[in-house]
PDB file with SEQRES, HELIX, SHEET and CRYST1 records, atoms N, CA, C and O in Angstrom:
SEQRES   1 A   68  UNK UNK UNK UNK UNK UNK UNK UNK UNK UNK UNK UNK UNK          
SEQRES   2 A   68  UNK UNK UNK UNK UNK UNK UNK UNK UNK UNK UNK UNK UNK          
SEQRES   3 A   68  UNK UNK UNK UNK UNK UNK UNK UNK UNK UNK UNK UNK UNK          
SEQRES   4 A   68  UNK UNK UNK UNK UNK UNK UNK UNK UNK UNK UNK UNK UNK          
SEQRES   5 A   68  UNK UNK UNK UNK UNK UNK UNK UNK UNK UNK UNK UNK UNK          
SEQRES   6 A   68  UNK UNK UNK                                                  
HELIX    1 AA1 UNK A    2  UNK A   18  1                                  17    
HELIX    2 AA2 UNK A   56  UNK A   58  5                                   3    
CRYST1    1.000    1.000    1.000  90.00  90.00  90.00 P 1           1          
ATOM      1  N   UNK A   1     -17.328  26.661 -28.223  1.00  0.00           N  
ATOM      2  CA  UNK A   1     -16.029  26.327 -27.683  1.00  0.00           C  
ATOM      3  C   UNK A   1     -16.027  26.472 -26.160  1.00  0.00           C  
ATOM      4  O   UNK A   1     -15.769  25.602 -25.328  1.00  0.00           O  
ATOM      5  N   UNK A   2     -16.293  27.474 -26.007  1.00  0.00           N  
ATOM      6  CA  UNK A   2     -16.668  27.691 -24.405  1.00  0.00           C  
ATOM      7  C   UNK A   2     -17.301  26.706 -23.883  1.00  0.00           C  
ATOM      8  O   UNK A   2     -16.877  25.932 -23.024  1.00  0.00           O  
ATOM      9  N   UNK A   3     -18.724  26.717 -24.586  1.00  0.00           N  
ATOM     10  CA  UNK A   3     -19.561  25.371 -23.726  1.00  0.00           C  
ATOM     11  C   UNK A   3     -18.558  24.154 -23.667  1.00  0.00           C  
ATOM     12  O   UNK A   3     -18.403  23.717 -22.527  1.00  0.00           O  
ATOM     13  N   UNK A   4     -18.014  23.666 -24.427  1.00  0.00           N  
ATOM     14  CA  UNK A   4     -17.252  22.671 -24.188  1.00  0.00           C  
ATOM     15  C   UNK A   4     -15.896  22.520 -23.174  1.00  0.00           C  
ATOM     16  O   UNK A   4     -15.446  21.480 -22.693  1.00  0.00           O  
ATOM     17  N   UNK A   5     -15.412  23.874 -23.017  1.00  0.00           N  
ATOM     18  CA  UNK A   5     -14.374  23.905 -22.194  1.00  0.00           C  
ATOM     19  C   UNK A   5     -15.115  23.754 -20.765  1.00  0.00           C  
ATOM     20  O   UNK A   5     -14.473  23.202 -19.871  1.00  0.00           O  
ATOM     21  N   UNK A   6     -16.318  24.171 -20.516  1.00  0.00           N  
ATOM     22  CA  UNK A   6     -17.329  24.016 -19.421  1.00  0.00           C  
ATOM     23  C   UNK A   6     -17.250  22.948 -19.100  1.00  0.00           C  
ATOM     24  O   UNK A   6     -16.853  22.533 -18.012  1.00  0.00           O  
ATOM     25  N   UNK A   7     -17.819  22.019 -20.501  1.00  0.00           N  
ATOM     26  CA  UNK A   7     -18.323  20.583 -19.664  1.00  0.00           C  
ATOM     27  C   UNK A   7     -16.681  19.861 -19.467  1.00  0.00           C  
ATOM     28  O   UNK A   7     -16.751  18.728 -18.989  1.00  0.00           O  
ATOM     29  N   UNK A   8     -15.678  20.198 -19.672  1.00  0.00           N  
ATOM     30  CA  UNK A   8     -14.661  19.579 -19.678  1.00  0.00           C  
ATOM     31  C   UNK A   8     -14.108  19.786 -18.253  1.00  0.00           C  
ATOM     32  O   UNK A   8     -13.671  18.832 -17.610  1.00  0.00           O  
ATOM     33  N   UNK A   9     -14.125  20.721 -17.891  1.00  0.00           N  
ATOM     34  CA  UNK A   9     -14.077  20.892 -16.574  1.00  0.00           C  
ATOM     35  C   UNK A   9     -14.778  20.189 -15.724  1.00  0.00           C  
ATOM     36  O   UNK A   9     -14.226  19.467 -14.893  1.00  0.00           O  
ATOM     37  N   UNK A  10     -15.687  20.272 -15.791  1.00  0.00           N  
ATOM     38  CA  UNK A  10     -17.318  19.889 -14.768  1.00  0.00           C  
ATOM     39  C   UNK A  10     -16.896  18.224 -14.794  1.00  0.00           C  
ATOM     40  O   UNK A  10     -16.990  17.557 -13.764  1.00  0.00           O  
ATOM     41  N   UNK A  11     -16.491  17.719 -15.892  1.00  0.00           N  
ATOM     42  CA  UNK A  11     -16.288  15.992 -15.978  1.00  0.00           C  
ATOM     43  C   UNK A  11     -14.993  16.098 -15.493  1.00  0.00           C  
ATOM     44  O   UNK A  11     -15.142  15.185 -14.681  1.00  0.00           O  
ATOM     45  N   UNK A  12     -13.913  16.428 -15.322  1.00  0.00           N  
ATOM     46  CA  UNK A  12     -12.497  16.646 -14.433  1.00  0.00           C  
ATOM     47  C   UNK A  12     -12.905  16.724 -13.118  1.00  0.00           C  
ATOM     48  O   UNK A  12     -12.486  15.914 -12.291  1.00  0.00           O  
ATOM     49  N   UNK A  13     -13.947  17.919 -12.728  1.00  0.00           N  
ATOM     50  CA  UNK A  13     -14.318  17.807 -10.839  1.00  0.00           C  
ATOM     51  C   UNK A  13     -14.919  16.794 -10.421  1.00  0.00           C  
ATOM     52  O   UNK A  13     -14.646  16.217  -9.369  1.00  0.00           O  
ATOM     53  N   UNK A  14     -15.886  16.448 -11.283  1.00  0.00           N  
ATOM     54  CA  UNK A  14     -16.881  15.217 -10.947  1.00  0.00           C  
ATOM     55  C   UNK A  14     -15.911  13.672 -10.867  1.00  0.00           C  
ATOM     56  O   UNK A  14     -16.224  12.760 -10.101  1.00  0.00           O  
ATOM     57  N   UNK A  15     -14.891  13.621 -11.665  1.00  0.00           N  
ATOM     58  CA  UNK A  15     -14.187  12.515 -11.758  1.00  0.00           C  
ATOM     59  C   UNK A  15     -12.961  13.050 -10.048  1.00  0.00           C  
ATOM     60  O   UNK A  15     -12.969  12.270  -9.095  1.00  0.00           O  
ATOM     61  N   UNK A  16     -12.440  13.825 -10.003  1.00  0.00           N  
ATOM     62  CA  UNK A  16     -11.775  13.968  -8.670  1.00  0.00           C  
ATOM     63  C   UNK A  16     -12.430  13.856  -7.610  1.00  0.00           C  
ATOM     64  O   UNK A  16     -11.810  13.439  -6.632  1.00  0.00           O  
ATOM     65  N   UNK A  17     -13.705  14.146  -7.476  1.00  0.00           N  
ATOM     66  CA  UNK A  17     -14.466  14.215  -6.511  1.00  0.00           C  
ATOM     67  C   UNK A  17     -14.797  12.343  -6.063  1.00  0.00           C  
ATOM     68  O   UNK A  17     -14.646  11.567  -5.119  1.00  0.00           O  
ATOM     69  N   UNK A  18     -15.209  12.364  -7.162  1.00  0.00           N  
ATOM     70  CA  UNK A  18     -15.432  10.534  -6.454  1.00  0.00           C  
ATOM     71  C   UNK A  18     -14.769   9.627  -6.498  1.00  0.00           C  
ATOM     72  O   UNK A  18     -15.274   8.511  -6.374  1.00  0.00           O  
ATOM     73  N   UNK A  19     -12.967   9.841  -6.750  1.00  0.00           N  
ATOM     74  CA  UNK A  19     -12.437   9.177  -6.943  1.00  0.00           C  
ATOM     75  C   UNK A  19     -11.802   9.231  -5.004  1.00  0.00           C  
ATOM     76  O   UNK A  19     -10.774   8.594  -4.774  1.00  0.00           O  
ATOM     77  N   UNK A  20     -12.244   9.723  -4.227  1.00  0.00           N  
ATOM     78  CA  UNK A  20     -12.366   9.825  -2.927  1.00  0.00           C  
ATOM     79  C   UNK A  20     -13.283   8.842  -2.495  1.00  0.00           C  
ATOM     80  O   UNK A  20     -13.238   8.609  -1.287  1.00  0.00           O  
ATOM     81  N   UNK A  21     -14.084   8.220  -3.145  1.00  0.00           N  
ATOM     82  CA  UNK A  21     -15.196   7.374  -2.454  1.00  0.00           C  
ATOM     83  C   UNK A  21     -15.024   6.198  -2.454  1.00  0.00           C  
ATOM     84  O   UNK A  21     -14.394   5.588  -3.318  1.00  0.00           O  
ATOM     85  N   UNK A  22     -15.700   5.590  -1.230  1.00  0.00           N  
ATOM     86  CA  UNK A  22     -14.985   4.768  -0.516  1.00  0.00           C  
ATOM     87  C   UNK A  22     -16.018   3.087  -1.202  1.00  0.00           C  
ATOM     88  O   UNK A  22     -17.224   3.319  -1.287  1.00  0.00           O  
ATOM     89  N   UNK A  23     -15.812   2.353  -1.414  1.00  0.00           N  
ATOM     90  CA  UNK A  23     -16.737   0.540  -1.315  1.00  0.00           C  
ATOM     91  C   UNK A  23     -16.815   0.304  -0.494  1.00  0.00           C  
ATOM     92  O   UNK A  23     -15.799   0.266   0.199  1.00  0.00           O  
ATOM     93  N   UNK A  24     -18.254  -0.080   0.126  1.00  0.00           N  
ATOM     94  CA  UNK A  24     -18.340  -0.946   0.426  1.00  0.00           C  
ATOM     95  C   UNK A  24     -17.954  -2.414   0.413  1.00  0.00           C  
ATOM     96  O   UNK A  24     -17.961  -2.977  -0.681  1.00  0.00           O  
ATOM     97  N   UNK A  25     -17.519  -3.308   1.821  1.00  0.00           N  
ATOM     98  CA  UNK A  25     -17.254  -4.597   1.473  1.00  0.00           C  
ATOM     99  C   UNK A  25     -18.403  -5.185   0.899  1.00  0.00           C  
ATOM    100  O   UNK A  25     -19.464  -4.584   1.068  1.00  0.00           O  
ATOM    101  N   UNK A  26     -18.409  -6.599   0.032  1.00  0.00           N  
ATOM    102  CA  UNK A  26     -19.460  -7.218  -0.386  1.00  0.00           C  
ATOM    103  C   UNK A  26     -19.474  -7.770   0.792  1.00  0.00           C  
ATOM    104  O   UNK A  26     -18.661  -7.667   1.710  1.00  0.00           O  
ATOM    105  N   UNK A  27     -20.948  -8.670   0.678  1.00  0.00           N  
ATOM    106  CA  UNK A  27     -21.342  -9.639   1.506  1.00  0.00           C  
ATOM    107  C   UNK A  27     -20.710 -10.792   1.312  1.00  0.00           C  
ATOM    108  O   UNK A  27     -20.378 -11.002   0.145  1.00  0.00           O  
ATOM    109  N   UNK A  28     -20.397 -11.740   2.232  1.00  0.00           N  
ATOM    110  CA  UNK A  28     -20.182 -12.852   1.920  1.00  0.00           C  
ATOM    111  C   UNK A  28     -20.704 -13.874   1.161  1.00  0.00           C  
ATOM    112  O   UNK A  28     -21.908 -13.919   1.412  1.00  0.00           O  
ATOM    113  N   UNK A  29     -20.382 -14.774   0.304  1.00  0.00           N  
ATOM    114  CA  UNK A  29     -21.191 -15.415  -0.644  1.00  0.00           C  
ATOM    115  C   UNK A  29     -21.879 -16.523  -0.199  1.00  0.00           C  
ATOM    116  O   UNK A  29     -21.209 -17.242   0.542  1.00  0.00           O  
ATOM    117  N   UNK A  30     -22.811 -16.823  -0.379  1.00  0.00           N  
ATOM    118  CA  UNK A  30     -23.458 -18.306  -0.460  1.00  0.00           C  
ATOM    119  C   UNK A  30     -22.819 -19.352  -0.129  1.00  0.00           C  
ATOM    120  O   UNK A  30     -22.527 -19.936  -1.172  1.00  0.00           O  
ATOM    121  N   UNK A  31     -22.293 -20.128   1.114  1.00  0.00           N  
ATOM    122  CA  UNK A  31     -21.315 -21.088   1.356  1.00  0.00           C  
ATOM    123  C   UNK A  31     -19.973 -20.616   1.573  1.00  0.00           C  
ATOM    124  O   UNK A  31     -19.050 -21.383   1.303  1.00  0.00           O  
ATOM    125  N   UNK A  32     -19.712 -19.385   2.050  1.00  0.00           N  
ATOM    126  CA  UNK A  32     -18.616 -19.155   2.112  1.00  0.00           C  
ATOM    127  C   UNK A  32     -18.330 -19.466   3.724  1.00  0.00           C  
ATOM    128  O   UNK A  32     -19.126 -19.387   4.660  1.00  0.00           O  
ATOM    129  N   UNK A  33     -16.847 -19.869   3.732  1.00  0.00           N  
ATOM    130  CA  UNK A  33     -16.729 -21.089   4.961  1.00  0.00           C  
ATOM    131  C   UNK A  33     -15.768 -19.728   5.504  1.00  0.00           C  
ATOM    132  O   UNK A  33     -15.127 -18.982   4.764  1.00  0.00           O  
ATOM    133  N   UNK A  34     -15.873 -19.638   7.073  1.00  0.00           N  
ATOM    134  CA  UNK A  34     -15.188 -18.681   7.557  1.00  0.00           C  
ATOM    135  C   UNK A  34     -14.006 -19.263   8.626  1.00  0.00           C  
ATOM    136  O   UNK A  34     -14.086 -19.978   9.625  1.00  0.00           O  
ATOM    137  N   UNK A  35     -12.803 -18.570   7.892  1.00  0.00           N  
ATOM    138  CA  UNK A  35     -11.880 -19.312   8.888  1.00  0.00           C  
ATOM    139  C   UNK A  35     -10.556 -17.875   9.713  1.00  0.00           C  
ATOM    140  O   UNK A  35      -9.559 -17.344   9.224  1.00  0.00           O  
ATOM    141  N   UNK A  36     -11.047 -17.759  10.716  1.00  0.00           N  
ATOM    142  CA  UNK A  36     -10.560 -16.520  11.575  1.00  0.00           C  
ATOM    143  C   UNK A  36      -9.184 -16.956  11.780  1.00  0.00           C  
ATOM    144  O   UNK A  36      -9.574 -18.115  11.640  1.00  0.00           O  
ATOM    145  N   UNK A  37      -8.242 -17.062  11.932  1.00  0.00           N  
ATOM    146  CA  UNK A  37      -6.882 -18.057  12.160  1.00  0.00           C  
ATOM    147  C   UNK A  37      -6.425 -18.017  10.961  1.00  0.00           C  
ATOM    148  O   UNK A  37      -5.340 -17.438  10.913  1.00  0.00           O  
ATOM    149  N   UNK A  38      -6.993 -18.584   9.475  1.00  0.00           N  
ATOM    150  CA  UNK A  38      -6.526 -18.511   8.253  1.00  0.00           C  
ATOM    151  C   UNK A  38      -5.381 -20.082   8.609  1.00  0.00           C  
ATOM    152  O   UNK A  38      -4.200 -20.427   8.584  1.00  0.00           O  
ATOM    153  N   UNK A  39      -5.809 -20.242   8.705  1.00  0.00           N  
ATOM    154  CA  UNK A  39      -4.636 -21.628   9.110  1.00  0.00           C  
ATOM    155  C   UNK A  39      -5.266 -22.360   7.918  1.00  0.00           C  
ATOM    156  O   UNK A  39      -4.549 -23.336   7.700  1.00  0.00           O  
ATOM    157  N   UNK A  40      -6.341 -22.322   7.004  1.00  0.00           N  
ATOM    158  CA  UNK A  40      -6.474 -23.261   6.353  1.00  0.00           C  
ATOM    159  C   UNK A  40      -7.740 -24.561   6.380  1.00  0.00           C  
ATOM    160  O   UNK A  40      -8.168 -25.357   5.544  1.00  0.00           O  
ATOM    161  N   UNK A  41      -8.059 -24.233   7.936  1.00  0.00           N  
ATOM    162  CA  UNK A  41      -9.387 -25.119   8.091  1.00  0.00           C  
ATOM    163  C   UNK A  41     -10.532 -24.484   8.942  1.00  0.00           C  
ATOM    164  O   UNK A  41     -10.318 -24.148  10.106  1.00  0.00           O  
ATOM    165  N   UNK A  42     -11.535 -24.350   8.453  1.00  0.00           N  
ATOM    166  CA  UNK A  42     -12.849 -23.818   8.852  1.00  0.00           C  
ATOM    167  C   UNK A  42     -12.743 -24.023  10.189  1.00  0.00           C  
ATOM    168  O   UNK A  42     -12.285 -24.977  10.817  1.00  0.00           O  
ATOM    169  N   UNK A  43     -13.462 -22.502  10.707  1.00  0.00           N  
ATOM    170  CA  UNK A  43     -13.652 -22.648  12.405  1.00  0.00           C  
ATOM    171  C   UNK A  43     -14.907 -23.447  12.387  1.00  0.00           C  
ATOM    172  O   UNK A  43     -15.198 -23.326  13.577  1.00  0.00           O  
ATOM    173  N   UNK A  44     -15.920 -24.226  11.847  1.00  0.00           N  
ATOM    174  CA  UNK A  44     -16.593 -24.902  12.306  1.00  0.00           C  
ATOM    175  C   UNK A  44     -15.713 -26.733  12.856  1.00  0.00           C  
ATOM    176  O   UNK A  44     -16.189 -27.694  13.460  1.00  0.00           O  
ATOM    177  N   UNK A  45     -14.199 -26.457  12.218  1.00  0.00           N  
ATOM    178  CA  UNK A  45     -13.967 -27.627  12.518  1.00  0.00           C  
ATOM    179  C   UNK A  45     -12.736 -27.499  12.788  1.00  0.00           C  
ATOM    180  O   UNK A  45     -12.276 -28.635  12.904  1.00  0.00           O  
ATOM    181  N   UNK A  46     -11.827 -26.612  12.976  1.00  0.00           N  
ATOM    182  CA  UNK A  46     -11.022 -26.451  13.776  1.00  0.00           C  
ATOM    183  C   UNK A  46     -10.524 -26.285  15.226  1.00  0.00           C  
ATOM    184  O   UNK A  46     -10.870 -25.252  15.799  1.00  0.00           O  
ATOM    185  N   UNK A  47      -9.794 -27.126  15.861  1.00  0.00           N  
ATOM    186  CA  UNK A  47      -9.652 -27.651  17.472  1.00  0.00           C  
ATOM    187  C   UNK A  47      -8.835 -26.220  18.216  1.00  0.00           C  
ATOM    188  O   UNK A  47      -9.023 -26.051  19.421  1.00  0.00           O  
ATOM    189  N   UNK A  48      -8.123 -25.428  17.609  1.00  0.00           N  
ATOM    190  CA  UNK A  48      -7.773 -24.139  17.976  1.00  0.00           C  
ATOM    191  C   UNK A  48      -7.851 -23.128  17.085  1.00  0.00           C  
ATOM    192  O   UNK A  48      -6.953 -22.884  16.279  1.00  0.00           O  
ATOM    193  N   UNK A  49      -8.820 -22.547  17.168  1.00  0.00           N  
ATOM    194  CA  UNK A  49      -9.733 -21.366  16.354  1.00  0.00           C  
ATOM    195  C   UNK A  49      -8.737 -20.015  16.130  1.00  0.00           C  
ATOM    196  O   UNK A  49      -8.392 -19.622  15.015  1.00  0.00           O  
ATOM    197  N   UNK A  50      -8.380 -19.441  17.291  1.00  0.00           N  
ATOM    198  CA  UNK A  50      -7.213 -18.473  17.731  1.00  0.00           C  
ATOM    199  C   UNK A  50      -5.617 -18.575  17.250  1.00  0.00           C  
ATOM    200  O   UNK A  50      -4.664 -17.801  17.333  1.00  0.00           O  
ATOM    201  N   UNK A  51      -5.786 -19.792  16.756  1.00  0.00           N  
ATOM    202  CA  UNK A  51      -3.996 -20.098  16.565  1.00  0.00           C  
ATOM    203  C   UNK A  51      -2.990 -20.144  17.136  1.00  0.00           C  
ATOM    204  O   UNK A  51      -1.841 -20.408  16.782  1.00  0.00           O  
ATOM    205  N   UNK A  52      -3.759 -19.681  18.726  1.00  0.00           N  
ATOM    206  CA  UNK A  52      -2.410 -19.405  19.821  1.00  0.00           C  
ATOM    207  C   UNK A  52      -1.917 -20.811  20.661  1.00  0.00           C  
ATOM    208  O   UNK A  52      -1.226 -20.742  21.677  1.00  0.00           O  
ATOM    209  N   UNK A  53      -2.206 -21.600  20.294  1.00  0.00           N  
ATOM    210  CA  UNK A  53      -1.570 -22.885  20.242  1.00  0.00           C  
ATOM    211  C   UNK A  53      -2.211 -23.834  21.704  1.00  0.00           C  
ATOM    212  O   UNK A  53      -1.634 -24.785  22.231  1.00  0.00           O  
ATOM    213  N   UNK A  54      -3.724 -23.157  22.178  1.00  0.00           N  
ATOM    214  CA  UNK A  54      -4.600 -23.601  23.379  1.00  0.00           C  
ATOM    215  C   UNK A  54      -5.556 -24.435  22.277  1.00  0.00           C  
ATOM    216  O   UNK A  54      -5.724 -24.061  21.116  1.00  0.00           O  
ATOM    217  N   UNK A  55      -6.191 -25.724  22.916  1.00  0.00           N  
ATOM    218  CA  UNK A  55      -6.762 -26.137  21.931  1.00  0.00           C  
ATOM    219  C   UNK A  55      -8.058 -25.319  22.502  1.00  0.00           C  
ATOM    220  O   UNK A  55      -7.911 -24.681  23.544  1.00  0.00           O  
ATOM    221  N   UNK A  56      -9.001 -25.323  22.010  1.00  0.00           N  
ATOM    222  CA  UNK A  56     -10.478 -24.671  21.857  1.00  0.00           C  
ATOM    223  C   UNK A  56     -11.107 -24.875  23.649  1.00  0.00           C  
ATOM    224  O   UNK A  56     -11.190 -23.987  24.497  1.00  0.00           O  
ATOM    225  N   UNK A  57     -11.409 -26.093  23.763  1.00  0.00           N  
ATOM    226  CA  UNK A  57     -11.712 -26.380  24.865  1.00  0.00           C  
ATOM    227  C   UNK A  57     -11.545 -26.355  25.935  1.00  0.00           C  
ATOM    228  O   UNK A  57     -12.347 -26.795  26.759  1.00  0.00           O  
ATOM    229  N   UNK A  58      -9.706 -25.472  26.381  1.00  0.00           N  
ATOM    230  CA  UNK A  58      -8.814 -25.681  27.248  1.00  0.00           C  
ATOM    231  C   UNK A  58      -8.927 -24.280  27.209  1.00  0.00           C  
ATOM    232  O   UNK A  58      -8.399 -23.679  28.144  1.00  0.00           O  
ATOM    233  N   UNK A  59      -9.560 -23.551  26.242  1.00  0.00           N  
ATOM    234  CA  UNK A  59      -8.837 -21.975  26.157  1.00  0.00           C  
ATOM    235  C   UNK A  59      -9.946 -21.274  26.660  1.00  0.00           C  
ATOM    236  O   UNK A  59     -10.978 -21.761  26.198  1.00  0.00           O  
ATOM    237  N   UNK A  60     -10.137 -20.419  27.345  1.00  0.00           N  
ATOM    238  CA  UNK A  60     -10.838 -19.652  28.118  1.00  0.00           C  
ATOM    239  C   UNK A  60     -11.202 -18.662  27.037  1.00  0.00           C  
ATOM    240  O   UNK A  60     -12.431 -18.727  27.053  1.00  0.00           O  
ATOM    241  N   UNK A  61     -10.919 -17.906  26.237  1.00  0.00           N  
ATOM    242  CA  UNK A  61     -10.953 -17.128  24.622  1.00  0.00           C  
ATOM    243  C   UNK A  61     -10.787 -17.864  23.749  1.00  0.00           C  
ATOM    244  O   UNK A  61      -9.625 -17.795  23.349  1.00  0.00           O  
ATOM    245  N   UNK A  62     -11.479 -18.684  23.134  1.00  0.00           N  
ATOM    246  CA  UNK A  62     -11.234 -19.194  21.868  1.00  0.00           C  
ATOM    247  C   UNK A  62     -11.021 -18.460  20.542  1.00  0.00           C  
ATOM    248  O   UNK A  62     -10.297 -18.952  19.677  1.00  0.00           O  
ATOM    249  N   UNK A  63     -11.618 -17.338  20.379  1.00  0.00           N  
ATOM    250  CA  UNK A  63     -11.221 -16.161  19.240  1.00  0.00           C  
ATOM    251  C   UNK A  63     -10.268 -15.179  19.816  1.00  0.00           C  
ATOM    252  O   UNK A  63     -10.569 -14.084  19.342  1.00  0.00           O  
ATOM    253  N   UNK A  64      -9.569 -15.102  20.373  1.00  0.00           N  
ATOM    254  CA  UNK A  64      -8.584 -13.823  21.119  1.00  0.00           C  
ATOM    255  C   UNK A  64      -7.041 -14.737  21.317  1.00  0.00           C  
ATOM    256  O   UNK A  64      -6.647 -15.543  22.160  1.00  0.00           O  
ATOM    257  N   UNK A  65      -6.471 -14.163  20.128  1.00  0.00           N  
ATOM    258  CA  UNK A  65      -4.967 -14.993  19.702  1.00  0.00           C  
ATOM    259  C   UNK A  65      -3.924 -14.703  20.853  1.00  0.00           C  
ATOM    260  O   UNK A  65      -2.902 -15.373  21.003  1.00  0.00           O  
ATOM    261  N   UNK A  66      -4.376 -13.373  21.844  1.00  0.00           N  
ATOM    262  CA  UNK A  66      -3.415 -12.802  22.605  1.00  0.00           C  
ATOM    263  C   UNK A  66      -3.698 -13.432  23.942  1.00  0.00           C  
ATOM    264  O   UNK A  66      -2.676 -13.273  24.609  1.00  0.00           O  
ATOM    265  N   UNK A  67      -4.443 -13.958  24.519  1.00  0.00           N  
ATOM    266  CA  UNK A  67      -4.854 -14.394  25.904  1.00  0.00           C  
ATOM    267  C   UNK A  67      -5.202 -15.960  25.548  1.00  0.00           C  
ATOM    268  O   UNK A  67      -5.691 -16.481  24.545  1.00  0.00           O  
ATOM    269  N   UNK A  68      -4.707 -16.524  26.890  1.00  0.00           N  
ATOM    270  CA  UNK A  68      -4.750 -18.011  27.148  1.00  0.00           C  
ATOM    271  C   UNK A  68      -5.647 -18.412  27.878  1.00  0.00           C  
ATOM    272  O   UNK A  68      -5.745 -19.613  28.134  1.00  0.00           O  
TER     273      UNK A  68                                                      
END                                                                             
C-alpha cells in the first residue's frame, strides 16, 4: 500500500513538473509561403510588404510597418 502511495505521488510531481515546459516552434513546412503583413499575398509578390501603405520600392524599410 505504501509502495503505491509512493509511486502515486512521484507520477503527481513528475506530471506538475513538466507541465511547466515549454515547445518548441515547429519548422516551417515544405512550401510554406511567408507572408509578414498577413494581408493575404506572399511577400515574394507583394508591392507593399510592411502594410504601411509605401509601396516597396518607394519605401526606404520595406519590413518596418512604423517608418516611411
Amino acid at each position: 500500500m505504501l509502495k503505491r502511495l509512493c509511486m502515486i505521488a512521484l507520477c503527481g510531481a513528475s506530471l506538475a513538473t513538466l507541465s511547466a515546459c515549454v515547445v518548441a516552434p515547429a519548422a516551417p513546412r515544405p512550401g510554406y509561403v511567408h507572408d509578414g503583413d498577413r494581408d493575404g499575398v506572399p511577400n515574394r509578390y507583394d508591392r507593399d510588404r510592411d502594410n504601411d501603405g509605401v509601396p516597396n520600392r518607394y519605401d526606404r524599410r520595406p519590413y518596418t510597418p512604423y517608418q516611411r
